[in-house]
DSSP file (Angstrom, degrees, kcal/mol; ACC not computed):
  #  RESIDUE AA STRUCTURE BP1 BP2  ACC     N-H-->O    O-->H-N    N-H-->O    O-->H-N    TCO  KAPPA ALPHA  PHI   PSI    X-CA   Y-CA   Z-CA
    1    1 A X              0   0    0      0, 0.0     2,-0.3     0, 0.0    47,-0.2   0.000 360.0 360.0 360.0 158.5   -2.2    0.8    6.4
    2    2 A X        +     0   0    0     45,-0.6     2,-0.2     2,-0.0    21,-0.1  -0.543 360.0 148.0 -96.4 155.5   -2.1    3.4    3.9
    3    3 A X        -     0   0    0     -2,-0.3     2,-0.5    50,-0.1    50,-0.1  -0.503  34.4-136.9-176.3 139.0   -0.8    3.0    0.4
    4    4 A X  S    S-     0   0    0     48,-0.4     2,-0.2    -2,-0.2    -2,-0.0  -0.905  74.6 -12.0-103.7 128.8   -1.7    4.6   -2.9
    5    5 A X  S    S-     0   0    0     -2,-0.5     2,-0.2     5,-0.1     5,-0.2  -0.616  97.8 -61.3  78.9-145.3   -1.8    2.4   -5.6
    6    6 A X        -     0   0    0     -2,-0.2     4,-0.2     0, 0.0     5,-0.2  -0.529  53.6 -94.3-115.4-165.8   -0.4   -1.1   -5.6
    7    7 A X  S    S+     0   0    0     -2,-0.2     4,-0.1     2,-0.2    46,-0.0   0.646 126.6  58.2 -85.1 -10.0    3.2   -2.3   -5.0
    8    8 A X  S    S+     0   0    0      1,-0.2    -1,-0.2     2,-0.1    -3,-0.0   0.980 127.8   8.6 -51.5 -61.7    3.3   -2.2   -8.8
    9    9 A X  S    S+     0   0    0      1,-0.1     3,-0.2     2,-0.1    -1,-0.2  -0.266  91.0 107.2-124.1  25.9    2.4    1.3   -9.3
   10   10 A X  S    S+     0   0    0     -4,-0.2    -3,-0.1    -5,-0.2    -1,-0.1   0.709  87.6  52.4 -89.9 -32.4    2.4    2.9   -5.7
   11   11 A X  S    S+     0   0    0     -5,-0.2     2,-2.5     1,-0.1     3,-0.4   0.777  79.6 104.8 -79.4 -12.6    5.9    4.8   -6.8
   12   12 A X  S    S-     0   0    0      1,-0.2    -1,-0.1    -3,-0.2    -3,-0.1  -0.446 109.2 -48.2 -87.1  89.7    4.7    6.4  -10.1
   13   13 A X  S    S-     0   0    0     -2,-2.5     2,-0.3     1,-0.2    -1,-0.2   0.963  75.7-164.3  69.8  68.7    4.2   10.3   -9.6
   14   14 A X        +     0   0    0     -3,-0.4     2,-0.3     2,-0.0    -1,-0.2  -0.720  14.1 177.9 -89.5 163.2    2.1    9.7   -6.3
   15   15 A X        -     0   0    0     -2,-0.3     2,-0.2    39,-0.1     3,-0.1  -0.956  12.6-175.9-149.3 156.0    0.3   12.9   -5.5
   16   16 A X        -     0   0    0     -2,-0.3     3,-0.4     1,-0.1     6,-0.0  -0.958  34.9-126.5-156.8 150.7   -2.1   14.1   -3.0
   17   17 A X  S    S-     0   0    0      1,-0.3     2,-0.4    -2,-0.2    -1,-0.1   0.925 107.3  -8.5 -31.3 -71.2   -4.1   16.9   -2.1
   18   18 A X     >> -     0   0    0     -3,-0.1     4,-2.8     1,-0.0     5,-0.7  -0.975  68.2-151.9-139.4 101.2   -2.8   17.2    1.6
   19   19 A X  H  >5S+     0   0    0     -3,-0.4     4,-1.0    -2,-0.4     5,-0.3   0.864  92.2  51.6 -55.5 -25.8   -0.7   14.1    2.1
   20   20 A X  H  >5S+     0   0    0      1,-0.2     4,-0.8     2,-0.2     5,-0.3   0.828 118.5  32.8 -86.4 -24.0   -1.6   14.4    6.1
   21   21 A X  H  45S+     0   0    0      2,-0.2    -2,-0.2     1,-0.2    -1,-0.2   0.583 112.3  55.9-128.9   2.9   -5.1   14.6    5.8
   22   22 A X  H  X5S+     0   0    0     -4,-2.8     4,-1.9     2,-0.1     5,-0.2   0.818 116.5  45.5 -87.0 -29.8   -5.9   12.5    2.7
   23   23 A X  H  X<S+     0   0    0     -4,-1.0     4,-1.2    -5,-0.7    -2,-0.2   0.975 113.2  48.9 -68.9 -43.0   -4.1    9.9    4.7
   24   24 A X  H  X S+     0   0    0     -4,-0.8     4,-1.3    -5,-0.3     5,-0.4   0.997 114.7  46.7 -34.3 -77.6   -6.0   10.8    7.8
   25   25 A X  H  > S+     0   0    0     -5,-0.3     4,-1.0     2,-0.2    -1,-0.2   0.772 109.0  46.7 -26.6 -56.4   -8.9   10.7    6.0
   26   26 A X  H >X S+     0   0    0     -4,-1.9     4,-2.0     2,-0.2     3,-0.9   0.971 107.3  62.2 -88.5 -49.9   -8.7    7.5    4.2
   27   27 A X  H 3< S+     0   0    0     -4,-1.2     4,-0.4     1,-0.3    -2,-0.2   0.451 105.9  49.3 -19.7 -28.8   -7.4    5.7    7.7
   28   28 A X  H 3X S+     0   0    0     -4,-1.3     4,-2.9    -5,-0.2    -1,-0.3   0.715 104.8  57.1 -86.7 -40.3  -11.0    6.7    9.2
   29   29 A X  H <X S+     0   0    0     -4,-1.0     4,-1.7    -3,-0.9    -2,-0.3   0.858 113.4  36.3 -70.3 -29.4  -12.7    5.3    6.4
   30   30 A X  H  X S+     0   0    0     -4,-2.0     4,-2.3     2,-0.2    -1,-0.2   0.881 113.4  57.4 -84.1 -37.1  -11.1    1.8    6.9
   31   31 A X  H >>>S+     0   0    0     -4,-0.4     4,-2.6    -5,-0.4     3,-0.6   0.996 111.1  42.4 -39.5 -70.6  -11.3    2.3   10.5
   32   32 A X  H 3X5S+     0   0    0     -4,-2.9     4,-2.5     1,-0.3    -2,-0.2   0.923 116.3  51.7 -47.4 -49.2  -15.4    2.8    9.9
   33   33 A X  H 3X5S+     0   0    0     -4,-1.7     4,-1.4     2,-0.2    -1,-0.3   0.683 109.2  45.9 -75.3 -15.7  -15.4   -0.2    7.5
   34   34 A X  H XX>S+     0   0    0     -4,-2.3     3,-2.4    -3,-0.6     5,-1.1   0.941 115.3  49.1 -93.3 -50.4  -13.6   -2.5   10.0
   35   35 A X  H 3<5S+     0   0    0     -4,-2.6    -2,-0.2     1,-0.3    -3,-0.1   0.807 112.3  46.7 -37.5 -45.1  -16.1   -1.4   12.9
   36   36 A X  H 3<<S+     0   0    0     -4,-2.5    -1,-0.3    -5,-0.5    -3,-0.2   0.928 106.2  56.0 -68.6 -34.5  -19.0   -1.9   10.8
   37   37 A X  H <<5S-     0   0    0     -3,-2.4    -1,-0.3    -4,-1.4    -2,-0.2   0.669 131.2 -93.3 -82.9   1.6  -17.6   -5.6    9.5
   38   38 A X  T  <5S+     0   0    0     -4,-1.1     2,-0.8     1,-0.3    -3,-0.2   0.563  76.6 142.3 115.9   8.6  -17.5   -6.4   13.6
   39   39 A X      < -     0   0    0     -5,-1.1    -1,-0.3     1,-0.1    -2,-0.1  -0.734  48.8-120.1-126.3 155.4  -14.1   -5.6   14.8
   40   40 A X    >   -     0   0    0     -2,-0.8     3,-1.8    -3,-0.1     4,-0.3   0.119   5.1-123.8 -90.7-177.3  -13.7   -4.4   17.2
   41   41 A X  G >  S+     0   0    0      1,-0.2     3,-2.1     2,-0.2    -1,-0.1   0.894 109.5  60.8 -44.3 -50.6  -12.0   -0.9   18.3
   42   42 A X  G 3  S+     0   0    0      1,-0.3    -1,-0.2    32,-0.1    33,-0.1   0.798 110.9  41.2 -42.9 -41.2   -9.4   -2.7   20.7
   43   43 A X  G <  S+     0   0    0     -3,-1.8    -1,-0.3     2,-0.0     2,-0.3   0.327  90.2  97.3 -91.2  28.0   -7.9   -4.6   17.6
   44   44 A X    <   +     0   0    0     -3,-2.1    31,-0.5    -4,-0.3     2,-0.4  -0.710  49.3 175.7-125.1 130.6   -7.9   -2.1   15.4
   45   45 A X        -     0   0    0     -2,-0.3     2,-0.3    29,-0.1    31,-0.2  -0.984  25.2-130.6-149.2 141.3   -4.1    0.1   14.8
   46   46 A X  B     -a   76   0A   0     29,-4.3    31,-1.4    -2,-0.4     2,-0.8  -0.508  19.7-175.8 -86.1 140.9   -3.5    2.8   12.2
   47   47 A X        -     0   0    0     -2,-0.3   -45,-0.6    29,-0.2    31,-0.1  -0.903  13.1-164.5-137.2 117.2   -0.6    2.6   10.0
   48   48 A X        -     0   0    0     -2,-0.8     4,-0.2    29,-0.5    -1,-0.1   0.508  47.8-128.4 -85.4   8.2   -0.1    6.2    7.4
   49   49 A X    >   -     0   0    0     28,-0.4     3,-1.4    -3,-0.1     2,-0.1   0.950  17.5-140.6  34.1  86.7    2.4    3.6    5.6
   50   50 A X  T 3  S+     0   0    0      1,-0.2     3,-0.1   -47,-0.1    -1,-0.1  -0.404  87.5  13.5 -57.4 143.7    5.6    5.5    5.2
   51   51 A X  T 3  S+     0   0    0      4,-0.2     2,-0.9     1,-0.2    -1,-0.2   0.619  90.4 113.0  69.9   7.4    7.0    4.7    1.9
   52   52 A X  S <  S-     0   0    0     -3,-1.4   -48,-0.4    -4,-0.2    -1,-0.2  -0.915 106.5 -22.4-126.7  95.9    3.8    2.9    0.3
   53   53 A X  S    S+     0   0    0     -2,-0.9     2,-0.4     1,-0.2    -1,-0.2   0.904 113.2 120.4  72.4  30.3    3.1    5.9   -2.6
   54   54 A X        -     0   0    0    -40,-0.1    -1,-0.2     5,-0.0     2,-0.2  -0.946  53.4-141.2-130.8 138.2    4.7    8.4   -1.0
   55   55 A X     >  -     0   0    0     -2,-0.4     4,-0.7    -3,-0.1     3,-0.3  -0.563  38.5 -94.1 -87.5 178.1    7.6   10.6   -1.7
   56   56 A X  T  4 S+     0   0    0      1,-0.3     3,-0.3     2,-0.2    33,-0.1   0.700 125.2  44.9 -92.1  -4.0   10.2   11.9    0.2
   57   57 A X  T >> S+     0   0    0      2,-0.2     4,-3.3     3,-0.2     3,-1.2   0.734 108.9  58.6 -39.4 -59.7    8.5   14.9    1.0
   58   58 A X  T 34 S+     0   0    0     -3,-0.3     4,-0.5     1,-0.3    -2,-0.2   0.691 105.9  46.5 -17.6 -65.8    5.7   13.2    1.6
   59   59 A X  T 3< S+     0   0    0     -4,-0.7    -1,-0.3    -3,-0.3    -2,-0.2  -0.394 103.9  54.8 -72.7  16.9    7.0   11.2    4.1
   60   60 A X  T X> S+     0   0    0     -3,-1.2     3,-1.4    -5,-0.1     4,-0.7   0.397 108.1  59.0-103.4 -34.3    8.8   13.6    6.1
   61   61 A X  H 3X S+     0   0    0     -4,-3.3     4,-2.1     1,-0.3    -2,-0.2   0.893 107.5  44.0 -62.1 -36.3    5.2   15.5    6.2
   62   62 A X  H 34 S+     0   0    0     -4,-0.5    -1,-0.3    -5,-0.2    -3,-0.1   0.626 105.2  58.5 -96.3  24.3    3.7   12.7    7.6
   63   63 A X  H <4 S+     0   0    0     -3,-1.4    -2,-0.2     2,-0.1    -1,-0.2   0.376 116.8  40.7 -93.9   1.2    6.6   11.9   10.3
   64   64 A X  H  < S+     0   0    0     -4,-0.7     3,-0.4    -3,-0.2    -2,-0.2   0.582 109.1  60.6 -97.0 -12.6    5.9   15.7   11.6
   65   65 A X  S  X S+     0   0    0     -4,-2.1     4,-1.3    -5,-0.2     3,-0.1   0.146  70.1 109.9 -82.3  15.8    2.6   15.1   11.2
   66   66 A X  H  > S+     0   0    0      1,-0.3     4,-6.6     2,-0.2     5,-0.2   0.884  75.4  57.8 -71.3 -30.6    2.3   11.8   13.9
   67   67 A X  H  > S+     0   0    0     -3,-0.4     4,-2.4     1,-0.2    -1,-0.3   0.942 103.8  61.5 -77.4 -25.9    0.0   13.8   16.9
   68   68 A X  H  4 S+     0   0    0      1,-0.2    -2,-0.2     2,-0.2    -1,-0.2   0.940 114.2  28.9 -32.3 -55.9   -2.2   14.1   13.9
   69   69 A X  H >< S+     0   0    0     -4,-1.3     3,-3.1     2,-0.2     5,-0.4   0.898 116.8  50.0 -59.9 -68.8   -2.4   10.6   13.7
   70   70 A X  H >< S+     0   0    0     -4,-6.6     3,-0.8     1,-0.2    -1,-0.2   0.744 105.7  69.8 -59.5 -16.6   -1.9    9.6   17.3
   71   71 A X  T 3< S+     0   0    0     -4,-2.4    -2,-0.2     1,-0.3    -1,-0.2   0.633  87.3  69.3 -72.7 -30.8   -5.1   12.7   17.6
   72   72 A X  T <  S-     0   0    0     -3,-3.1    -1,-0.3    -5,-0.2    -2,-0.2   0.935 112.1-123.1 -77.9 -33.5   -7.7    9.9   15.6
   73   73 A X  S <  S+     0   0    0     -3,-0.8     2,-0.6    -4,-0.4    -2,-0.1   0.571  71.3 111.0 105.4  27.9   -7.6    7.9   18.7
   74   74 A X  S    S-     0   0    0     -5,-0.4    -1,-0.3    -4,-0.2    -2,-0.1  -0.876  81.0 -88.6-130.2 139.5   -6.3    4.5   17.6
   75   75 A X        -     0   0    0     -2,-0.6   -29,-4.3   -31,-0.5     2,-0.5  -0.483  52.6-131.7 -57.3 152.2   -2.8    2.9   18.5
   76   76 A X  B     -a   46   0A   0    -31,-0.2    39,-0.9    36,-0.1    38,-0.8  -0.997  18.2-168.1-102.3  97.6    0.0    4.2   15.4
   77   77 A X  E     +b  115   0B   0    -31,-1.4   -29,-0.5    -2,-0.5   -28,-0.4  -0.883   7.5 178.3 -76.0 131.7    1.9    2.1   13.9
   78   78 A X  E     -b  116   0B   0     37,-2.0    39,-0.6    -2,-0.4   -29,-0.1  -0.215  11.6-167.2-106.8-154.2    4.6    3.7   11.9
   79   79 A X        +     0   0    0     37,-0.2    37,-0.1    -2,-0.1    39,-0.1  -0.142  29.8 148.3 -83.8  60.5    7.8    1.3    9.5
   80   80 A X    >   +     0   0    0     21,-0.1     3,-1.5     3,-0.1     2,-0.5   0.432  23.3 146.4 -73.9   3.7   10.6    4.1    8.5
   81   81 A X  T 3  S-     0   0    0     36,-0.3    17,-0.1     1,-0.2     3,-0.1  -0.207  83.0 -32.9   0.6  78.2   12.9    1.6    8.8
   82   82 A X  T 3  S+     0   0    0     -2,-0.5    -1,-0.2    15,-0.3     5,-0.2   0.779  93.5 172.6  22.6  56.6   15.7    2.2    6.2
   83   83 A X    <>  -     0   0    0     -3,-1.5     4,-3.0    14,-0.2    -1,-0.1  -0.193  43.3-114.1 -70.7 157.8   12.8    3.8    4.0
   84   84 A X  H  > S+     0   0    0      2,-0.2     4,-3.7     1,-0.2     5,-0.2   0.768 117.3  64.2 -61.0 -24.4   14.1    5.4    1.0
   85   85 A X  H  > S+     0   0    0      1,-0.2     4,-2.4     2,-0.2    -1,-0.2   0.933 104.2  55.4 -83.8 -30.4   13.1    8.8    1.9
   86   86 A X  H >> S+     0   0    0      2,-0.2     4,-1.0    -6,-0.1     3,-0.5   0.972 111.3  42.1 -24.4 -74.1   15.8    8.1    4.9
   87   87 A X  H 3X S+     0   0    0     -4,-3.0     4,-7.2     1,-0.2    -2,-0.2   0.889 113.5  49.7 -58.3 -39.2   18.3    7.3    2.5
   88   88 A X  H 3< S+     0   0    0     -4,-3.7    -1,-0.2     1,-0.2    -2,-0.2   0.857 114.6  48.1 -54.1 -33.5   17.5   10.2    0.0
   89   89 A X  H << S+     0   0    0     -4,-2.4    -1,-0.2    -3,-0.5    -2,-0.2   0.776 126.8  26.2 -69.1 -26.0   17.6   12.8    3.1
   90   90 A X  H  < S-     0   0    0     -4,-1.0    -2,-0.2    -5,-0.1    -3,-0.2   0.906 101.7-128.9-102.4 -37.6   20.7   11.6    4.4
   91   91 A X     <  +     0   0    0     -4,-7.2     2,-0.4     1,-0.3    -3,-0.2   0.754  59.9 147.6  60.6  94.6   22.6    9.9    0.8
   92   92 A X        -     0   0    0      5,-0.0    -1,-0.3    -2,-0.0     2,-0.2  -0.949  53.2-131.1-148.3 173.1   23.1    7.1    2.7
   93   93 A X    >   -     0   0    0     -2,-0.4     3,-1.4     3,-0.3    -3,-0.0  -0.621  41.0 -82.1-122.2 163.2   22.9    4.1    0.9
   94   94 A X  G >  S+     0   0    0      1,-0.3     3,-1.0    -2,-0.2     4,-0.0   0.911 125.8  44.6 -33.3 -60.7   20.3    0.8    2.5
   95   95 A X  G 3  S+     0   0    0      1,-0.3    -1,-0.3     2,-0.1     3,-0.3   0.744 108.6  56.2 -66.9 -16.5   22.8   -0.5    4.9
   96   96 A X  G <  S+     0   0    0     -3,-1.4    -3,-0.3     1,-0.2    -1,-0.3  -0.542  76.5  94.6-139.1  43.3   23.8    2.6    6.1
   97   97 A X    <>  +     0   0    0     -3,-1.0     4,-1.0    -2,-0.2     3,-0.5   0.056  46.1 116.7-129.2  12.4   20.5    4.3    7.4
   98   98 A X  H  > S+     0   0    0     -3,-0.3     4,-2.4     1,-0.2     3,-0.3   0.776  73.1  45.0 -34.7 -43.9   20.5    3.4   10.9
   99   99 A X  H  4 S+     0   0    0      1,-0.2     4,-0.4     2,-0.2    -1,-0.2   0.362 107.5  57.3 -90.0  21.7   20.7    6.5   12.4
  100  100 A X  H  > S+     0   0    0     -3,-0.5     4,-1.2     2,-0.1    -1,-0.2   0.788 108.2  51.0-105.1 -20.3   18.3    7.9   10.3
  101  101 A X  H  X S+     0   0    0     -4,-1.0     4,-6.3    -3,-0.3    -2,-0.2   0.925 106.4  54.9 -31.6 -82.9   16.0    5.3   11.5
  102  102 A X  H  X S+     0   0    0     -4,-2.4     4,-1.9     2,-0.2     5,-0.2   0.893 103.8  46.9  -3.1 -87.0   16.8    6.0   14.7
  103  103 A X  H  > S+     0   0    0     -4,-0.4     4,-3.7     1,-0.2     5,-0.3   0.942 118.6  50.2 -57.7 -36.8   15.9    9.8   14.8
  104  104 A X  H  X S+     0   0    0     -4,-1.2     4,-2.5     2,-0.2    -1,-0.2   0.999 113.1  48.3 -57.7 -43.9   12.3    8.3   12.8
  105  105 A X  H  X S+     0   0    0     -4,-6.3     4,-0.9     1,-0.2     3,-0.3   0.873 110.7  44.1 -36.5 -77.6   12.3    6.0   15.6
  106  106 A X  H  X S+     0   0    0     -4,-1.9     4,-1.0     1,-0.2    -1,-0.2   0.746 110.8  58.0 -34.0 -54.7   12.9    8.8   18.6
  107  107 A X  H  X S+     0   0    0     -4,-3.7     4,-1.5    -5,-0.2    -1,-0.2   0.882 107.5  49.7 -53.2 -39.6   10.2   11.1   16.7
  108  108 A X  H ><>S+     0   0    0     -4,-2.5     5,-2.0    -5,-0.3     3,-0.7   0.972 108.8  47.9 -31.4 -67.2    7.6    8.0   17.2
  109  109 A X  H ><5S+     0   0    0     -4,-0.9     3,-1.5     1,-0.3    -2,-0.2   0.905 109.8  54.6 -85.1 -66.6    8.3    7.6   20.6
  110  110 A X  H 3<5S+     0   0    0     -4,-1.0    -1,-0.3     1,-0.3    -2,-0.2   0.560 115.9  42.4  21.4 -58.7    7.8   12.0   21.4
  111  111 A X  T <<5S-     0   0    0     -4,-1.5    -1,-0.3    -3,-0.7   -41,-0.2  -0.112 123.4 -93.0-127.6  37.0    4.5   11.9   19.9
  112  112 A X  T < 5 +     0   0    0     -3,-1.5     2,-0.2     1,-0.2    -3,-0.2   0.414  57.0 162.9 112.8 -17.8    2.8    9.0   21.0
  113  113 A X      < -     0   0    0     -5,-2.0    -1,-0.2    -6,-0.2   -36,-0.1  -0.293  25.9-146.0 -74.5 123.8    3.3    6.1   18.6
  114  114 A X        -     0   0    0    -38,-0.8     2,-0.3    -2,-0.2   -37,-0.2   0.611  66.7 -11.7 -75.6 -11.2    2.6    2.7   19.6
  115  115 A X  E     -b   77   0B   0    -39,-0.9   -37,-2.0    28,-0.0     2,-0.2  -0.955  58.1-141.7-160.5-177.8    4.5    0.9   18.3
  116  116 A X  E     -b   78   0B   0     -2,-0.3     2,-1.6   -39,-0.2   -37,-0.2  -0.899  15.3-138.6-133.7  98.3    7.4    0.7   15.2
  117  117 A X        +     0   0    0    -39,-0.6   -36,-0.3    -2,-0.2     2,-0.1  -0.500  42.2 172.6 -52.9  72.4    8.3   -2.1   12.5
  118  118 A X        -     0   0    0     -2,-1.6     3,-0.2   -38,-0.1    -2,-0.0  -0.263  41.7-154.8 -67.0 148.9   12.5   -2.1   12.4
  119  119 A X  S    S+     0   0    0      1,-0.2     2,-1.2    -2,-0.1     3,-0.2   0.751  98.9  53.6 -82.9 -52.6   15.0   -3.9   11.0
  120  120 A X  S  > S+     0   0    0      1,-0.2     4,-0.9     2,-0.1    -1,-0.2  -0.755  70.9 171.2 -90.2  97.7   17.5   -3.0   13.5
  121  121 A X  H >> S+     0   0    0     -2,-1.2     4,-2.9     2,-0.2     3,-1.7   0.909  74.7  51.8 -93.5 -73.2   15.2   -4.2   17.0
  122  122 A X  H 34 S+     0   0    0      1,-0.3     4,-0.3    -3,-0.2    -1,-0.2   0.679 112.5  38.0 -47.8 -19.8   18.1   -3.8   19.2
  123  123 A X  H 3> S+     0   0    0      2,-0.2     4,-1.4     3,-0.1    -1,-0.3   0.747 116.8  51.6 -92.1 -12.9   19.2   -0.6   18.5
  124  124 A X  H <X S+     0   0    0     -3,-1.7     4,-2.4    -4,-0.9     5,-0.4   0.894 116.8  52.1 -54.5 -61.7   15.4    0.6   18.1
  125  125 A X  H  < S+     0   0    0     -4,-2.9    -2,-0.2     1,-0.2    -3,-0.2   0.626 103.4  46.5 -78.2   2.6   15.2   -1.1   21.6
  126  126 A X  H  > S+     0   0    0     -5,-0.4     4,-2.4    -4,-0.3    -1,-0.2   0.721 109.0  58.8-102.4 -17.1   17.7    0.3   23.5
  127  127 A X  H  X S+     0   0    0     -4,-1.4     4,-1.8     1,-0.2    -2,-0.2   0.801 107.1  48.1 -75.1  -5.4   16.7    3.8   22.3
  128  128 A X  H  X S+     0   0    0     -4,-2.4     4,-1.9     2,-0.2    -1,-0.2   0.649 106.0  55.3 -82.0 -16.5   13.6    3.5   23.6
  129  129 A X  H  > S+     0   0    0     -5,-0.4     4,-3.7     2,-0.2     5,-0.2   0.876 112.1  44.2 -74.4 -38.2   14.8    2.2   26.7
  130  130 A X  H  X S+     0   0    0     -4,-2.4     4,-2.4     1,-0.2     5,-0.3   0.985 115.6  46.6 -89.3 -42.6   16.9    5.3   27.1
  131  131 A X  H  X S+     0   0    0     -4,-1.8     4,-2.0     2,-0.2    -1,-0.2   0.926 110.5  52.9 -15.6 -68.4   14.3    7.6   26.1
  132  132 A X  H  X S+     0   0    0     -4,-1.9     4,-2.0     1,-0.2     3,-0.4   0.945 116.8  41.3 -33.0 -69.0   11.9    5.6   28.5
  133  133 A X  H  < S+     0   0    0     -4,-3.7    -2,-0.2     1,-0.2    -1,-0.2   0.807 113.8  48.6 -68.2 -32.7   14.6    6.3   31.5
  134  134 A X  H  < S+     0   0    0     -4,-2.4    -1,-0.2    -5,-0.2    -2,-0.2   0.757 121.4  38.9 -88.4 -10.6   15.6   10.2   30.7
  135  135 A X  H  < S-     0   0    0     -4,-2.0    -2,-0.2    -3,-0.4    -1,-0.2   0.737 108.8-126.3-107.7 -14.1   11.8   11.1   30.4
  136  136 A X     <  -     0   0    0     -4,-2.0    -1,-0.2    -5,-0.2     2,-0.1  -0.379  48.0 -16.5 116.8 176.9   10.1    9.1   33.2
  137  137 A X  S    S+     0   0    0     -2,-0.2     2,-0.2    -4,-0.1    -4,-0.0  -0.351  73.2 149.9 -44.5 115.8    7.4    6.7   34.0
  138  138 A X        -     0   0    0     -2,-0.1     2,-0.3     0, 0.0    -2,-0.1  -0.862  63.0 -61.6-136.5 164.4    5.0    6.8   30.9
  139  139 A X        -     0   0    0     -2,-0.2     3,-0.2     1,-0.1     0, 0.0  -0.634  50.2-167.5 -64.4 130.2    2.5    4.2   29.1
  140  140 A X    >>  +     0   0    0     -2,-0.3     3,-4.1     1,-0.1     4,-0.5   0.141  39.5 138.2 -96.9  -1.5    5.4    1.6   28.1
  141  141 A X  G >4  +     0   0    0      1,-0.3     3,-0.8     2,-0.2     4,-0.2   0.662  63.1  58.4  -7.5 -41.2    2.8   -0.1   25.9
  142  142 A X  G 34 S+     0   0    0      1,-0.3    -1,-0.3     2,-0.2   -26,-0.2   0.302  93.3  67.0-107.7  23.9    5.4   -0.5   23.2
  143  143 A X  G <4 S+     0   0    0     -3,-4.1    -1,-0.3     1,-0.1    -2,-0.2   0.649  90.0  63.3 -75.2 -36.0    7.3   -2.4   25.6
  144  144 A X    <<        0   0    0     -3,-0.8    -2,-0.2    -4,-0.5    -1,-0.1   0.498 360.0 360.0 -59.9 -23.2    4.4   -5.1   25.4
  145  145 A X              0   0    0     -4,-0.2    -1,-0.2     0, 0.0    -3,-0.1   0.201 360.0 360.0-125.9 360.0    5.2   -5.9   21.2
C-alpha cells in the first residue's frame, strides 16, 4: 500500500510530481522488492492507499486513474470508505458518506478492482451484486473475499 510519510505526518502538505504515476511507480518497486524477498506473484495485491498522504485532489486522480493500476497486472485493492476526500467532495459529514462510497465502490467494480475495504459490507455487497447481474457473467473474484 501506498502512503507518503507516516500516520503522523502523511497529512502535512503531501505533494507529488504526478500523484498516478509516483504511486504507480513506487507500487512496482515494492512489488520487485517482495518478488526478490521470495513472494510470490499470486500473493502479492496493490493498494495506491486512498487517503494515506493524499489530498482530495489527489485522490479523486487516482480513483480515475484505477485501469492504470489494474494495467500493472496485480489484483487492486482500493479503501474509499468514508475517506475524507468523500466527505470534502460531497460536505457530508463521517456518517453520512455512504453514497459517496458507493459511487467509489461502483468505479472499482467498472475498472477492474479486485477487491474493496468498506465499512458499510452490505450495502458495498449488494451493489456489486446488482452491478454483477445488469452487466453479465464476469470474473466474480471479489465475490471470493
Amino acid at each position: 500500500m501506498h502512503m507518503a510519510g507516516t500516520p503522523r505526518t502523511m497529512q502535512r502538505h503531501p505533494r507529488y510530481r504526478d500523484v498516478v504515476s509516483d504511486v504507480a511507480a513506487f507500487l512496482m518497486r515494492q512489488v520487485r522488492q517482495a518478488q526478490a524477498e521470495g513472494i510470490a506473484r499470486g500473493r502479492i495485491l496493490v493498494d495506491p492507499g486512498l487517503g494515506f498522504g493524499k489530498t482530495v485532489a489527489h485522490n479523486l486522480a487516482l480513483m480515475r486513474a484505477l485501469p492504470r493500476f489494474t494495467a500493472l497486472g496485480f489484483p487492486v485493492v482500493i479503501g474509499p470508505s468514508r475517506k475524507s476526500f468523500i466527505g470534502q467532495t460531497l460536505n457530508a459529514d463521517v456518517n453520512d458518506r455512504l453514497a459517496g462510497t458507493l459511487a467509489c465502490v461502483a468505479n472499482a467494480f467498472w475498472h477492474g478492482v479486485h477487491m474493496v475495504r468498506v465499512h458499510d459490507v452490505k450495502a458495498s455487497a449488494q451493489l456489486l451484486h446488482m452491478l454483477d447481474t445488469i452487466q453479465g457473467p464476469r470474473d466474480a473474484s471479489w465475490r471470493q473475499h
